[in-house]
C-alpha positions in Angstrom: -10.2 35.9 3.4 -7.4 33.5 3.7 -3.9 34.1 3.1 -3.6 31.7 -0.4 -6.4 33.7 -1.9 -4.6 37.0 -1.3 -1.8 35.6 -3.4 -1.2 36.8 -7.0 -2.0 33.7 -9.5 1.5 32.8 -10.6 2.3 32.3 -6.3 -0.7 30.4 -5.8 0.6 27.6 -8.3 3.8 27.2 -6.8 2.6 28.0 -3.2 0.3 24.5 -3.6 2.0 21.4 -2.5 2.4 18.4 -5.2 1.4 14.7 -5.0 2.6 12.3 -6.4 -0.6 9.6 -7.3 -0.6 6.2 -5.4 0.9 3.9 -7.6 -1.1 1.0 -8.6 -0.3 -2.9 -8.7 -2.4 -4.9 -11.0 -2.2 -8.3 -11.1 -3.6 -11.2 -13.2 -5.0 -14.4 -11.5 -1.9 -16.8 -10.0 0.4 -13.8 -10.1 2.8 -12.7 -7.4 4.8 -9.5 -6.2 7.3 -8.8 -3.7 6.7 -5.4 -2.4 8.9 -3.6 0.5 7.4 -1.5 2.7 8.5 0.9 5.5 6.5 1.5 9.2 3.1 3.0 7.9 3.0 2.3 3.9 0.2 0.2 3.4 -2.5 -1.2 0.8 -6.3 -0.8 -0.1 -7.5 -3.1 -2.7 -9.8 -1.3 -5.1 -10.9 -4.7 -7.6 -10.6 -8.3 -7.1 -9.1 -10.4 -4.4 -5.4 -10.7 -3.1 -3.7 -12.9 -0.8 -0.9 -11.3 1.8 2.1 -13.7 2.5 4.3 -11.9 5.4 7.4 -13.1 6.0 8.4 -15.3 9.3 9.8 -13.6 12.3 11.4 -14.8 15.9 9.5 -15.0 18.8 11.6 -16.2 21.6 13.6 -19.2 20.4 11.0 -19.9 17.7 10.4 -19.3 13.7 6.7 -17.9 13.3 5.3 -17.9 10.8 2.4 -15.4 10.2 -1.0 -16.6 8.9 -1.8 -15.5 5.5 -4.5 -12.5 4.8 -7.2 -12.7 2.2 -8.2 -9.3 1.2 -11.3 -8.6 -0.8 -12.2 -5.5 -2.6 -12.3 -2.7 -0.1 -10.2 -3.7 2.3 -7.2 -1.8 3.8 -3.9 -3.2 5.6 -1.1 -1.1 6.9 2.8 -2.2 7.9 3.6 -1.9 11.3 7.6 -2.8 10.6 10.0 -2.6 7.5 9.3 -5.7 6.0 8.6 -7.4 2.3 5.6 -8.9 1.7 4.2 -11.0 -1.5 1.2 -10.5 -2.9 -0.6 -13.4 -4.5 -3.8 -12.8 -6.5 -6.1 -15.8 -6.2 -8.3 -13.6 -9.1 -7.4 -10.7 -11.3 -7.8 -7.7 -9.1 -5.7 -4.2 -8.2 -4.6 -2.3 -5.2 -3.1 0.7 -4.2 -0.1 1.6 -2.5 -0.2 4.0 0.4 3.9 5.1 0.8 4.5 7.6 3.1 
């Protein structure tokens, strides 16, 4: 027997942790959002198709710009810095936020 289930009812309700749900961006077709993000929030897009702008960063004595990222319904992409990103929905679709 485990330890929780040893626990009178009223302790086993506040004994479980909370979460708070993964909030949601839904965008129309053409829309943008800004969106910051620490080291390990991410997204997964659950409908539709989004486009991932990433803002420019030095490497050396250059401005480089990162490629943009099409991601289609299913996919997952995680922050490796603090940064702000824009999404840009080339059709209506919705994704979640992963924030740790």
């Amino acid at each position: 027997m485990t330890f929780n289930l040893a626990l009178p009812l009223r302790l086993r309700r506040s004994a479980r942790p909370r979460t708070a749900p993964s909030p949601t961006v839904e965008l129309l077709a053409g829309q943008r959002r800004d969106i910051a993000l620490a080291p390990g929030d991410g997204l997964r897009v659950s409908a539709g198709e989004l486009v991932l702008l990433r803002p420019a960063r030095w490497l050396g004595d250059a401005l480089v710009a990162p490629a943009a990222m099409v991601l289609h319904e299913g996919d997952t992409w995680t922050s490796i810095d603090r940064e702000c990103v824009t999404l840009v929905a080339s059709e209506a679709c919705r994704a979640a936020l992963r924030l740790r």
